[in-house]
Structure formats: structure tokens, C-alpha cells
C-alpha positions in Angstrom: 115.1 147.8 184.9 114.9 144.6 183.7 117.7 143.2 181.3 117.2 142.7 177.5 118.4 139.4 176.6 119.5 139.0 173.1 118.3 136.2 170.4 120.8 134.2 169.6 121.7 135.1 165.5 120.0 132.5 163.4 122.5 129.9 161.0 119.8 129.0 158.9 120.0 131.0 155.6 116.7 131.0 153.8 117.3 130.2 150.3 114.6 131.3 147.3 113.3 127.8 145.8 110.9 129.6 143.5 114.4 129.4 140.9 115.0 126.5 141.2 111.4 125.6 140.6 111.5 127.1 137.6 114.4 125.7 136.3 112.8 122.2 137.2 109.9 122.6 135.5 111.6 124.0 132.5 113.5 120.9 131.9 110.7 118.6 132.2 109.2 120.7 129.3 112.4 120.3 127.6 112.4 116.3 127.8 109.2 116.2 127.3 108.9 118.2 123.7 112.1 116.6 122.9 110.9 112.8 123.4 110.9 110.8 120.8 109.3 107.0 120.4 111.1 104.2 119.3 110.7 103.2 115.5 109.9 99.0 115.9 110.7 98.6 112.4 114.2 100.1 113.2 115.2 96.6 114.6 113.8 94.6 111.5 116.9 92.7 109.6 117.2 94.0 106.3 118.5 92.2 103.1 119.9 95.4 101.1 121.5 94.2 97.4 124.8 94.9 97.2 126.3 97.5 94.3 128.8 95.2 92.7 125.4 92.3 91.3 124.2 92.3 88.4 120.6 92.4 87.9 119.2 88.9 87.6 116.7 88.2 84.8 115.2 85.2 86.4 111.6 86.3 88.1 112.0 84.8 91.6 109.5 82.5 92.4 106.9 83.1 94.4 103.9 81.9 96.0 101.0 83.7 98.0 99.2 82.1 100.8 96.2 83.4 102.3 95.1 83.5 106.3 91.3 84.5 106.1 89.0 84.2 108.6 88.6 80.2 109.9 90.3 79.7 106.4 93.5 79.2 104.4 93.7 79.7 100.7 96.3 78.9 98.7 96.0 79.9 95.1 92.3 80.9 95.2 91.5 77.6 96.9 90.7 76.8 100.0 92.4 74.7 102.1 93.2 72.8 105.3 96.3 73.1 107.3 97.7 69.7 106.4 96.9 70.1 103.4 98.9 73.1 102.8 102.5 71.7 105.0 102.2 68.9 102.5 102.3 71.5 99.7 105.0 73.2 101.2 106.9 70.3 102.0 107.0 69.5 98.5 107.7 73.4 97.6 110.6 73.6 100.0 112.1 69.9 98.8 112.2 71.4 94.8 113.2 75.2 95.5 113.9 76.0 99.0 114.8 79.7 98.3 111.0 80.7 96.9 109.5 83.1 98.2 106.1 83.0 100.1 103.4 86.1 100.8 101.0 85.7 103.0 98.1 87.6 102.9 96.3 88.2 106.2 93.0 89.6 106.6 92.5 92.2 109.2 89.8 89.9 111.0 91.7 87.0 110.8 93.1 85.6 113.9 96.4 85.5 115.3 97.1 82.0 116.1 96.0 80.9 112.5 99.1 83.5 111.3 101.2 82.2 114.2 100.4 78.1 112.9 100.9 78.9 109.4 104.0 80.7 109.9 105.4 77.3 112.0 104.7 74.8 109.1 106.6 77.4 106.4 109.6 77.0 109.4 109.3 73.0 110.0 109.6 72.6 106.3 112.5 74.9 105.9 111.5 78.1 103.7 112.8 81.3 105.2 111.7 83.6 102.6 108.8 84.6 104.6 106.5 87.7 103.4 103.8 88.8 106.0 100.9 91.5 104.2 97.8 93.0 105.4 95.0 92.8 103.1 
């Protein structure tokens, strides 16, 4: 009669994953329903008037530039580059604090925004407006 040998009893415990699946996946729903984007304009300094000021009855000055395709206007004319820095050099030597719009076209380029932009900061006006047409 031969002999029966016994199996030696397992360690390993076999442990359900499906769970913990579930669980996994559940959070990644969570986070994902729950994202939320950054806001970019939540980063932009702000100049808020304070409560104690009383309301000013001067109208601030100000004075709209226009970036246009291949073009600058500058009160309904067009202009040149130069041109315009030496307007603004004169500008910023009489009333530094005015305060300057520019208008950009949707089709205009970048780098004629990014140049005009530099000449308003080489002649020192920091009251800088950028609108999209």
C-alpha cells in the first residue's frame, strides 16, 4: 500500500483585488469631476481704489494707440514706429501718469504688440491698457 504523502499547507493567502479596483477607479472619477483649471487672470495685479478717496473730478488723461495689421495708428493716423516713441517721449516728459489703450486687431501680429509695448516702457509710462478690437 503505498503511502499518501501530504501537501505541504500553502502561506500564500489570496486576497480579492476586484475592491480594491473599484475603489481605485472610484477615486480617479472623483479627481477627475472635481478638477478645476487655473484662472490666468487670477495672477493679474490689480489697482482696487481704496474706501477712504474721494472721487476725483479731473477726467484722467488718456490716449489710444492702435496695433493694426503692418500698421500703427495713433489718433486715426497712421504712423511709423519712431514716429510714435517720439510722441510718447514727449507725452511721458509732460504727464507721466496718462494713461494709454491700445487697440489690437485680432490679425495683427505679435511682435508689433510686443515693440510697441517696449517704447511705452523705454519712455517711462506704466499706465498700460491692452484691448482686442
Amino acid at each position: 500500500m503505498p503511502l499518501r504523502t501530504r501537501k505541504a499547507a500553502s502561506n500564500a493567502v489570496d486576497i480579492n483585488m476586484s475592491a480594491m479596483i473599484d475603489v481605485v477607479f472610484l477615486l480617479l472619477i472623483y479627481f477627475i469631476v472635481t478638477y478645476q483649471d487655473e484662472i490666468p487672470e487670477a495672477h493679474l495685479a490689480v489697482n482696487l481704489p481704496s474706501g477712504e478717496s474721494k472721487p476725483s473730478t479731473v477726467e484722467p488723461e488718456l490716449l489710444k494707440l492702435q496695433v493694426l495689421p503692418g500698421e500703427y495708428t495713433l489718433r486715426n493716423k497712421t504712423l511709423t514706429l519712431g514716429t510714435i516713441e517720439r510722441v510718447l517721449q514727449g507725452l511721458a516728459a509732460s504727464s507721466p501718469d496718462v494713461t494709454v489703450i491700445i487697440q489690437v486687431s485680432q490679425s495683427a501680429r505679435t511682435k508689433n504688440l510686443i515693440r510697441l509695448l517696449d517704447v511705452c516702457k523705454e519712455v517711462g509710462l506704466t499706465n498700460l491698457n491692452v484691448v482686442k478690437m
